[in-house]
C-alpha positions in Angstrom: 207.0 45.2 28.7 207.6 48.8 29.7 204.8 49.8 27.5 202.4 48.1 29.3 203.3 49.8 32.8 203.7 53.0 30.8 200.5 52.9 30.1 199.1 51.8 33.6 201.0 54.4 35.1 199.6 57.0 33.0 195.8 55.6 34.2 196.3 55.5 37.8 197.8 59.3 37.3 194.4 60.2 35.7 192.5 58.5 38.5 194.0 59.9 41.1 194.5 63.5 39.5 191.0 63.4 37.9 188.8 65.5 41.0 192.3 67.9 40.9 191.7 70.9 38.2 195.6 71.3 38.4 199.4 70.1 40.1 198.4 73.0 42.8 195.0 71.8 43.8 196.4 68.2 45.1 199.3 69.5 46.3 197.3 71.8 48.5 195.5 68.9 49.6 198.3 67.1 50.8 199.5 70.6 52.7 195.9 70.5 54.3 196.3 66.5 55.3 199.6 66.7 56.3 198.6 70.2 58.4 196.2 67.9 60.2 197.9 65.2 61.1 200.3 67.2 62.4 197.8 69.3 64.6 197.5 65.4 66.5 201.3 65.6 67.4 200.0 68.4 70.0 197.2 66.6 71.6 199.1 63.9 71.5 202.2 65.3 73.8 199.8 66.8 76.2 197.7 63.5 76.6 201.0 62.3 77.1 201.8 64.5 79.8 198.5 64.0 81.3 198.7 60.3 81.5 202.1 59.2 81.9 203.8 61.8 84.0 206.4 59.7 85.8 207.4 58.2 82.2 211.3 58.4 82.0 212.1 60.9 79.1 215.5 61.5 76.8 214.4 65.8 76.8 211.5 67.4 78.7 210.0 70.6 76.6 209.7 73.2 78.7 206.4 75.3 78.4 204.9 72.5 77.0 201.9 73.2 78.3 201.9 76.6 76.8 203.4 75.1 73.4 201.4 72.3 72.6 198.0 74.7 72.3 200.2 77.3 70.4 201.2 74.4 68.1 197.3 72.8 67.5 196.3 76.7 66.7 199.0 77.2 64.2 198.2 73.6 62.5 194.6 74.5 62.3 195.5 77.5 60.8 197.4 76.3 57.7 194.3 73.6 57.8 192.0 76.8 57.8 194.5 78.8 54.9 194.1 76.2 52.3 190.2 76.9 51.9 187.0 74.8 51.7 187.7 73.7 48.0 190.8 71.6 49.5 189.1 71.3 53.0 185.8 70.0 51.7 188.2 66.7 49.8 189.8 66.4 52.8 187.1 66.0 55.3 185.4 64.1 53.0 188.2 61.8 52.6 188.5 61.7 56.6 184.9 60.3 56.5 185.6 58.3 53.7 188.4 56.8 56.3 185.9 56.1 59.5 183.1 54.3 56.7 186.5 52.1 55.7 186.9 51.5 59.6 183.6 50.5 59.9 183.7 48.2 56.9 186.7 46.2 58.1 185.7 46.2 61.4 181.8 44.7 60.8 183.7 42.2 58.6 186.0 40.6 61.0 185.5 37.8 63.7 184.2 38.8 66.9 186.3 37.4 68.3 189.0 39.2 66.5 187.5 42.7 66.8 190.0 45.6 68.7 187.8 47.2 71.0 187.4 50.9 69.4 187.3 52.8 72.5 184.8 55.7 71.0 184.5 57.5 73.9 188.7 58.6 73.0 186.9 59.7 69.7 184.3 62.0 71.2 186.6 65.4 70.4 187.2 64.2 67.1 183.7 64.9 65.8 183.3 68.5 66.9 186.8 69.3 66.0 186.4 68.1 62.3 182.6 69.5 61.8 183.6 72.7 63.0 186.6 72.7 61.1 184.5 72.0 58.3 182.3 74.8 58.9 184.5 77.2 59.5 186.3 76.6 56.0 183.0 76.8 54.6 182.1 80.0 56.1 185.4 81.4 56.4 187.4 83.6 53.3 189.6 81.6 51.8 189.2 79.5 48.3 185.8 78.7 47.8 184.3 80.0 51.7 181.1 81.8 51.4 183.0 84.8 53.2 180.5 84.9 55.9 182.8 85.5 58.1 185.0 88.7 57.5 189.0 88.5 58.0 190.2 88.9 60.7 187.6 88.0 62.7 188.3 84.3 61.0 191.4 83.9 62.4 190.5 84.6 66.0 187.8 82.5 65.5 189.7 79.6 64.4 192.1 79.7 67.3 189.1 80.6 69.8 187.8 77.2 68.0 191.1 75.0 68.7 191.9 76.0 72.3 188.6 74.8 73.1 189.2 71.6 71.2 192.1 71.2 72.9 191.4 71.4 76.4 188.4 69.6 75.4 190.5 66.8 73.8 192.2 66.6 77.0 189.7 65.7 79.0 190.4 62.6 81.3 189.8 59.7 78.8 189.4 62.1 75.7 192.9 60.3 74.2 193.8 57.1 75.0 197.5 56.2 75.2 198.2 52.4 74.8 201.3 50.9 76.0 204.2 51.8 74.2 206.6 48.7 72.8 209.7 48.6 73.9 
């Protein structure tokens, strides 16, 4: 019966829309999410380059080395724009993820259980905490405005060079074979 869907459609939307004042506030949480996994495609293509130089390639980006810490920065920053209202949601919902990690992993086989290789993780928890922290302190949506404008933004890209090179670190990012 289409009621019947109607219905459960229109409870899951109040579920899922329920921490969301307004259409704006969860759509500026999916800006911030996607902003963030998208500042991975960076670190990702330098790890690459780092590990795998010999790799055969289709194209070769030139200044790559140059581009891929431009291109982490500019991700933080729309990360940075959408404020700590969003950003608080978010890195919540990024912890929320590692607790479901943990879950699933303590409740497999041992025999079963992917090694986690938490040493490639060790950027990942200074990048997101500091992340945090700056959206709290920064000036946009909800920031205590402790630190002034301007001042923010140099921070925040001060803040994701360092993360990157650190992230690049021998080990930092572990590529797996790829399937061909």
């Amino acid at each position: 019966m289409p009621i019947v869907a109607i219905v459960l459609s229109f409870i899951v939307g109040l579920i899922v829309f329920f921490p969301f004042p307004s259409w704006i506030k969860l759509v500026g949480l999916i800006v911030s999410a996607n902003a963030l996994v998208y500042a991975f495609a960076p670190l990702v293509f330098g790890a690459l380059r780092a590990q795998e130089p010999d790799r055969e390639r289709p194209f070769k980006l030139s200044g790559g080395s140059i581009l891929a810490p431009l291109g982490f920065v500019a991700a933080n920053y729309i990360v940075y724009f959408t404020g700590w209202v969003t950003n608080s949601k978010l890195f919540l919902l990024v912890l929320l993820g590692f607790v479901v990690l943990g879950i699933s992993y303590a409740i497999q086989p041992v025999d079963q259980r992917p090694p986690l290789e938490w040493k490639a993780t060790g950027w990942m928890w200074p990048y997101f905490g500091g992340m945090a922290l700056l959206s709290y302190l920064g000036s946009f949506e909800g920031g205590k405005k402790a630190i002034p404008f301007g001042l923010d933004l140099v921070l925040v890209a001060v803040f994701s060079v360092i993360i990157y090179f650190f992230a690049m670190r021998p080990g930092s990012i572990l590529i797996g074979p790829v399937c061909t």
